[in-house]
N, C-alpha and C positions, 0 to 999 in steps of 0.2 A: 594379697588383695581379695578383697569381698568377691565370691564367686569366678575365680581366677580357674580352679579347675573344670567348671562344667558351661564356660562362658566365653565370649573374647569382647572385650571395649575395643575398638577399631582408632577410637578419636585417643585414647587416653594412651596407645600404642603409639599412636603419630605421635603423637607431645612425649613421650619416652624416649623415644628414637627406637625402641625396637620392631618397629612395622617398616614393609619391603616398600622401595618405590613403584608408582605405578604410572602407566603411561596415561595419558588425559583425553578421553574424546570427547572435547569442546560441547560441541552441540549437543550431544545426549547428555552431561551435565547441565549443560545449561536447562534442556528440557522438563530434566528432573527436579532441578531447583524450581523451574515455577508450579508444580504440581506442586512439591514439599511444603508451599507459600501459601498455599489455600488457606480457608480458615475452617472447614468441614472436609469433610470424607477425601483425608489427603493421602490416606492408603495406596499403596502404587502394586501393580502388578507388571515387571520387566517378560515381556514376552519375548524367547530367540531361539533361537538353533543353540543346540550343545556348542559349547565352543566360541560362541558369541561376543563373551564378554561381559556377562550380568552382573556379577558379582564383583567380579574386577571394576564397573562402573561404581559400585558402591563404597570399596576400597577408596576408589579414589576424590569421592564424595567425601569421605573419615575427613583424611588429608587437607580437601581444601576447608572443613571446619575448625578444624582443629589449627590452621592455620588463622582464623576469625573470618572467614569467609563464608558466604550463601547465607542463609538462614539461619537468624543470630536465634531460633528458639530452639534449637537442637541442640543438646549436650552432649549425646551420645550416638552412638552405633553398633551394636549389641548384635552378637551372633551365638546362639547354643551352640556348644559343642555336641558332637554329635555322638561320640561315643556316652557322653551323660543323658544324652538323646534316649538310645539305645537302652543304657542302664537303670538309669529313672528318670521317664521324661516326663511324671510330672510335676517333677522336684525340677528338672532343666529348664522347662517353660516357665513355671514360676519363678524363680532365679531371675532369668531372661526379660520377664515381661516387669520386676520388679525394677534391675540395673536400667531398662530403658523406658522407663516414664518419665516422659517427657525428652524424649528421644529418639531413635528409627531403632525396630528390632526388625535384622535381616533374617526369611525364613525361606533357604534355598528348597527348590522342589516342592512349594506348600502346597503342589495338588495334593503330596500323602496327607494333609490334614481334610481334604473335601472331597476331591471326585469319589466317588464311591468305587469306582474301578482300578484306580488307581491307587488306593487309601491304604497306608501303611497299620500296621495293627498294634495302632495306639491304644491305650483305652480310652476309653470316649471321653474321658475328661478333661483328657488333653486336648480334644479337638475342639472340645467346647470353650478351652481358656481363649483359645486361638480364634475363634469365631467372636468371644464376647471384646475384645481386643477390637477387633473391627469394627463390630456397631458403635465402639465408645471412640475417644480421640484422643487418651492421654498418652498412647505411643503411636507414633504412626508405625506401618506392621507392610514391609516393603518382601513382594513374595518373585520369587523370578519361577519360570514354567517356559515350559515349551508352547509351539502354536497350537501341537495334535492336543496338548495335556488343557491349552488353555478355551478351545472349546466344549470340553467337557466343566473344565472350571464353571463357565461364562453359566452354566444351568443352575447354577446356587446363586439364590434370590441374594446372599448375604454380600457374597462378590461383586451380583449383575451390580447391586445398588449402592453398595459401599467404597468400591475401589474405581482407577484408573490405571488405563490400560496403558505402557509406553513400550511399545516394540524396539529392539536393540538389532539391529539386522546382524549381520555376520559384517567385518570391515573389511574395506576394498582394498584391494594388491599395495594400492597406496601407503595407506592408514597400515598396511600388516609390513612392510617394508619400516617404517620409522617406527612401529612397535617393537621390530626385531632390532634398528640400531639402538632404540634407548635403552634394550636389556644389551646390548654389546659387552660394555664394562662390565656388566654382571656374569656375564658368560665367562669370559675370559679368564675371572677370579674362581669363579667356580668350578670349571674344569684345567685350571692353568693352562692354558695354551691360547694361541694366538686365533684370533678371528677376523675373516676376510671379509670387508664388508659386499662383495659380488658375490661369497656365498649365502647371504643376507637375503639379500634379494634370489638368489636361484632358489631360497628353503621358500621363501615366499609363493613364487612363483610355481613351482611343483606342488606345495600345500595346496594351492589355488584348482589346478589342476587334477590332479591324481588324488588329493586325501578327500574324499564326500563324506566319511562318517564323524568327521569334528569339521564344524565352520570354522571360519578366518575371523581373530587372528591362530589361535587354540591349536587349529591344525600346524600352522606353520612354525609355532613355541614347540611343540611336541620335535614334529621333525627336525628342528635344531637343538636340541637336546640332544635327541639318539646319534645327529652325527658327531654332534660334540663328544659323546661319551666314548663313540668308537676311537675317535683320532686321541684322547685321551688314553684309551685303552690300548692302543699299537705303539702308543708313545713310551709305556713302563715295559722294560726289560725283560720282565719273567713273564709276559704274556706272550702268547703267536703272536704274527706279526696277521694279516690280512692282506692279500698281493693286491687290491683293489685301491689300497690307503695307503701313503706314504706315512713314515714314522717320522714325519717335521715337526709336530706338534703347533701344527696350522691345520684351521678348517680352512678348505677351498670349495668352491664349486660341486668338482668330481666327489669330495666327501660326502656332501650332501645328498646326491645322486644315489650313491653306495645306500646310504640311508635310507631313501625314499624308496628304492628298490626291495629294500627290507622288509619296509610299513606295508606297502603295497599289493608286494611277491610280483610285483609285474620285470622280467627280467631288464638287467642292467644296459645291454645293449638297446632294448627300447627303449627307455628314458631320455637314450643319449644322442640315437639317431634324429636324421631330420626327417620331419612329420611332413614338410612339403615333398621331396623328394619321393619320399616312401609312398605314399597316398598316390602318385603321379604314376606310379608302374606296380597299382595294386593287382591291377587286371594279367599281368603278366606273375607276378607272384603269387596269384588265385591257383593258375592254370599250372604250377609244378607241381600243383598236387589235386586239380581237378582236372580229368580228362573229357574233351567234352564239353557240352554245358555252355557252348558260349554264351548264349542268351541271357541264361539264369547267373554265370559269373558279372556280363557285361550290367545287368538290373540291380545286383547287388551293389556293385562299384556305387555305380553312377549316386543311389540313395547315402550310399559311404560317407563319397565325398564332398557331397552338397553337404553333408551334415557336419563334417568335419575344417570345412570353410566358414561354418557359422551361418548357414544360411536356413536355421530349421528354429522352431521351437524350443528355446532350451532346457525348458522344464519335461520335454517328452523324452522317450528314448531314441538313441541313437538312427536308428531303424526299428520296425515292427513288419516283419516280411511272412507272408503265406507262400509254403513250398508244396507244390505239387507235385506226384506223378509216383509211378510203380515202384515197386521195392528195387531196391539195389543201383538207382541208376546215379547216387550222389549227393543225396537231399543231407543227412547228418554228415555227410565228407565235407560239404559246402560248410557247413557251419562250423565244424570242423577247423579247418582252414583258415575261414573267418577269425575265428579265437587268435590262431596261433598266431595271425597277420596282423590283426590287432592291438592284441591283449601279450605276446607274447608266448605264450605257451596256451596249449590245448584244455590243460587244468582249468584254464578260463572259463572255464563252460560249465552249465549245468542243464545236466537232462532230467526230464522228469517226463517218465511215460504216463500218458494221460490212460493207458485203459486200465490204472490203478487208481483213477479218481472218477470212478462212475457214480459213485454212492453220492447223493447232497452233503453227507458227513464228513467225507475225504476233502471238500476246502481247505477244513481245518488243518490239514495237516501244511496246507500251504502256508495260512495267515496266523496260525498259531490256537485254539482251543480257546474259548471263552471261558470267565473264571467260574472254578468250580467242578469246571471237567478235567479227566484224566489228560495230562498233558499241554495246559496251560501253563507250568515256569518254563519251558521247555523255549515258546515260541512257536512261532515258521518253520519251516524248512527252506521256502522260496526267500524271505525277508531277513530271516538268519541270514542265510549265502549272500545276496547280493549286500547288506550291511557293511558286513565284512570284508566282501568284494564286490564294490562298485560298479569296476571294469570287467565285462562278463556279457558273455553271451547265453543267454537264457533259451534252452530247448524244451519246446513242448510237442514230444513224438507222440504221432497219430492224436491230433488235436480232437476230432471226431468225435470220439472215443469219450471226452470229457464230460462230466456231468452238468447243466445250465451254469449254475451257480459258481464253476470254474470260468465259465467264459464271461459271467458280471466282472471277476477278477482280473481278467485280460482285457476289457473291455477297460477298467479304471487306470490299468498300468499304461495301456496306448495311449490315453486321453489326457491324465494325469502327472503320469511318469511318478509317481509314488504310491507304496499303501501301506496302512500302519495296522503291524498285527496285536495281538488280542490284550498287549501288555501296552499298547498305546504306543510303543516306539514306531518312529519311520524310518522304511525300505525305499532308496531314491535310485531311480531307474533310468536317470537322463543319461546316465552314462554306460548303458547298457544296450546289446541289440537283442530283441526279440524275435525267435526263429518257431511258428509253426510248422509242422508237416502233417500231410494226408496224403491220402488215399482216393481222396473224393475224385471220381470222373478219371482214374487212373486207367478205365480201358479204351476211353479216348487218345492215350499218350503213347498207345503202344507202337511209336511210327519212328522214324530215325526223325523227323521231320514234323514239327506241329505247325499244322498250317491254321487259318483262319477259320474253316470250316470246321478243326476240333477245339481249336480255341472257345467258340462258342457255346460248342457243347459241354465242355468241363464249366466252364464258367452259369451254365447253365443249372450242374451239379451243385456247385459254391454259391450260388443266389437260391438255391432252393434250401441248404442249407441254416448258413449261415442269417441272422439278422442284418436289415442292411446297413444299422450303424455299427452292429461289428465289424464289416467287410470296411466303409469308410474309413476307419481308423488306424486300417492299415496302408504302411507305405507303398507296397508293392503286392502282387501275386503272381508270381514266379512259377512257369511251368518246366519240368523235368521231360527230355523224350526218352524213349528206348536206348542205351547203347545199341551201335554197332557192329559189328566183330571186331574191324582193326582198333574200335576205340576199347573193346576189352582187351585186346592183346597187349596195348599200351597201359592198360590200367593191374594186368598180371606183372608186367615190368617193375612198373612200381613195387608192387605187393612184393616180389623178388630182391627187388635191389635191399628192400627191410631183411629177410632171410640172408642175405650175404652180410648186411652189418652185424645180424646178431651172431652168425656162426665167427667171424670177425673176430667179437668178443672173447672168442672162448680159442683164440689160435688155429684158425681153420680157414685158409682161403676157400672160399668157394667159387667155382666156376660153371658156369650154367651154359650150355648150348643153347644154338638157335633151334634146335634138332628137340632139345628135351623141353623148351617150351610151348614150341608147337603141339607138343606131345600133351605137354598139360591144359591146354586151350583148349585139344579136340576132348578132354574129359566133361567140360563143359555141356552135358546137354540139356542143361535147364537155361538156356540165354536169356529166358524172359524174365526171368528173377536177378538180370543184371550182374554187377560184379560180386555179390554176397556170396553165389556158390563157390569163387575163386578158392576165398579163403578156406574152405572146407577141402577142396584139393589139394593145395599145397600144403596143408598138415595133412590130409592122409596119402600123398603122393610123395611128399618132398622129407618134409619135417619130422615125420615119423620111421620111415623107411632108413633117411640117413643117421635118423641116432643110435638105430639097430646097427647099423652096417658100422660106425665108429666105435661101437663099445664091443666088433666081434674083435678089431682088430687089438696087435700088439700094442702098447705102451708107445705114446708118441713124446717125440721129443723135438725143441724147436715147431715153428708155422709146419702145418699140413696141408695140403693141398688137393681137393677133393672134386676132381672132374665129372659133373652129371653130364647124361646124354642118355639119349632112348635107346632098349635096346629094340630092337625087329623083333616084331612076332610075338613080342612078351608083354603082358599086362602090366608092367613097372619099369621103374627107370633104372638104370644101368650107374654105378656108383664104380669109379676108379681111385688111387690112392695112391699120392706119391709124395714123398717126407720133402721138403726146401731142401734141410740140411744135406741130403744124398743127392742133390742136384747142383749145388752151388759151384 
């Protein structure tokens, strides 16, 4: 066929029968067909979220012509290939804009032919075939773009005046559940194996949920694929098996799950617990690993779980929290925690200390370099991570510290819940909590106790600081007091109980006295720097001491069993040593 390798006919595919089926969404056909019907400037511009559906609406447009339906003035439906793109595109455009006159030539992504920041590095002839295509009307020239790509579009007079706009939204739970049954039979055939249709709907529903970087339906084809391919894969004999997936050669539910855990990395055990229960006794699972802190645990909840009931804006994030108060007393533990209670694991998280973004210039490394500078393919650093993981808790230590133009950036993320870095893509932060820390007014907090009369005065700090629409946009401000003593003795336990599981690892019981803790407690004489000095003890008290003292002994064999206790009188701890095997 005439331009068969650097081209596709969509309608002349349907009438062959070698074009895939497509699912139909009614109304945005229908929409598009009365644009198509104009008698001038029928040009259309699909505006969506990746994953929307644009293209796929056009596919299915082919179909119903090619069938004699819609608009009997269209012949064709004509798409470049893209690798003829790539190789000569001004031979592919010509081709293209030739097979469809008098017909729709589809051109995915057509900001690379306009925005200037966005502009792929055609030679300009090409973008010019492509421009003169629109002001005339012998093809209509159907471009799909995103929303961030299609306000820069919207600046070219040829666009503003030539085209129409039809937004494609992402499809609802609904619409993405009978998307997934009408590829069912295709599924099936393509991976041989059998398909549940309540896995159908769980790939739906978790897409819906957990996938943000591809909208619905897109997200949810994606992750029924990979689970398809898995239960495929445990299905053929000379592969491992996966203890997660039974080898029936059925998708179920749990397969899905497996999947989504995958895409995600959010662990499998959260996917699969219940979200009511869990959120119900957060406050209690904060506190196994914050000691202390009721205040600032009980403020965090509370903003959690109103949000997690749906009762917040969903476009914002999750939470937007200001933590206050002196070094070491729990502020990055809290957040911490958060992650892991959340998100599942701690990797959730992203720190980013602010007194490395003092410079005006240092944003950039947030939102990514504008083009032309060293560092613009790169990206973000901040829009990179959360892209990629959605679910996340975002740390910015010593907030303070940052340069203005950092906090315009925290100020759009609170407000917005998204920001799109310097390549035009968006970073979407609804599903995200946002954790400040400072410093500010921290010698207000040095009290086991904040009472009203320091309250005021830190807060006093924070309004002289901060803007007071930055301060508004936040959920909460959250103060830190002093530990303690018995609450650092509880929070050396902790730190302890980690020392026993690592020595654990390595076939080493450890046993710790009440006598040699105490002993590490009184080393303690910085308390106002909180639990931070701990750790500096127990590795030059504990950690260091006993790896000397295991590597003077003999060759062990079997668990060991390694008794700390203080000794009197001596600057260090007393290390004993007695084999299981010689006791059993």
């Amino acid at each position: 066929k005439e331009g068969s390798p650097i081209l596709h006919d969509y309608i002349q595919e349907a009438k062959d029968g070698s074009a895939a089926s497509y699912f139909q969404r009614d109304a945005l056909l229908r929409d598009l067909m009365g644009l198509l019907s104009l008698s001038q400037n029928r040009h259309v511009l699909l505006v969506g979220p990746e994953g929307a559906g644009k293209r796929t609406l056009i596919y299915s447009l082919a179909q119903l012509l090619a069938e004699g339906k819609g608009p009997d003035n269209l012949r064709s439906v004509v798409e470049m290939s893209e690798t003829a793109l790539l190789e000569n595109p001004l031979a592919a455009i010509r081709a293209a804009m030739r097979r469809a006159s008098g017909g729709v030539l589809l051109v995915p992504n057509i900001e690379r032919f306009f925005a200037d920041r966005l502009r792929a590095k055609f030679p300009e002839q090409v973008n010019r075939e492509l421009h003169k295509a629109i002001l005339g009307n012998e093809q209509v020239v159907i471009g799909t773009t995103t929303p961030a790509a299609f306000e820069k579009l919207r600046q070219n007079r040829i666009i503003r005046e030539n085209s129409n706009r039809l937004d494609v939204a992402a499809a609802t739970l609904k619409e993405t559940i009978s998307i997934l049954n009408f590829h069912k039979i295709r599924l099936e055939l393509d991976y041989e194996i059998e398909v549940a249709r309540d896995a159908l709907e769980t790939a739906a529903t978790l897409a819906n949920q957990y996938i943000k970087t591809i909208a619905l339906p897109a997200g949810a084809v994606q992750l029924t694929n990979r689970a398809c391919a898995l239960v495929r894969m445990v299905s053929q004999d000379r592969v491992a098996n996966l203890p997660e997936i039974k080898a029936d050669g059925r998708l179920d539910s749990e397969d899905v799950t497996v999947a989504a855990s995958q895409m995600t990395k959010i662990p499998l055990q959260k996917l699969s617990e219940d979200e009511q229960g869990k959120y119900a006794n957060m406050v209690e699972h904060l506190h196994h690993r914050i000691i202390g802190q009721e205040e600032a645990v009980m403020a965090v909840s509370r903003a959690v779980k109103t949000a997690r009931v749906g009762l917040r804006d969903r476009k914002r994030p999750i939470g937007s929290f200001l933590f206050l108060g002196p070094s070491g007393v729990g502020k990055t533990e809290l957040a911490k925690a958060l992650a892991e209670f959340m998100f599942g694991t701690e990797k959730a998280m992203m720190v980013l200390d602010m007194s490395e973004y003092q410079e005006e210039a240092s944003v950039n490394r947030l939102i990514g370099a504008p083009p032309g500078y060293v560092g613009h393919e790169a990206g973000g650093q901040l829009t990179n991570f959360v892209r990629e993981r959605p679910y996340t808790v975002v740390l910015f230590d010593e907030v303070e510290k940052a340069h203005t133009r950092v906090f315009d950036v925290l100020l759009q993320v609170m407000e917005e819940g998204r920001l799109t870095d310097s390549q035009g893509r968006t970073a979407t932060f609804s599903d995200a909590v946002i954790i400040m820390t400072s410093n500010l007014g921290s010698q207000h907090m040095l009290v086991p106790v904040i009472g009203e009369v320091e309250r005021q005065l830190v807060m006093e700090n924070v309004r002289t600081f901060f803007r007071p629409e930055f301060l508004n946009r936040m959920d909460d401000v959250i103060m830190f007091h002093q530990l303690t003593g018995p609450q650092l003795g509880k929070i050396l336990d902790l730190m302890l109980k980690k020392e026993v599981k690592l020595a654990a690892q390595q076939n080493i019981d450890l046993a710790i006295t009440v006598e040699a803790k105490q002993w590490l407690l009184a080393k303690n004489d910085q308390p106002q720097y909180g639990a931070r000095p701990l750790r500096r003890i127990i590795a030059r008290y504990l950690r260091e001491p006993l790896a000397n003292f295991l590597l003077e002994q003999k060759r062990r064999t079997g668990n060991t069993l390694v008794i700390v206790d203080d000794e009197p009188d001596t600057p260090e701890l007393d290390f004993q040593i007695r084999q299981e095997d010689d006791t059993a």
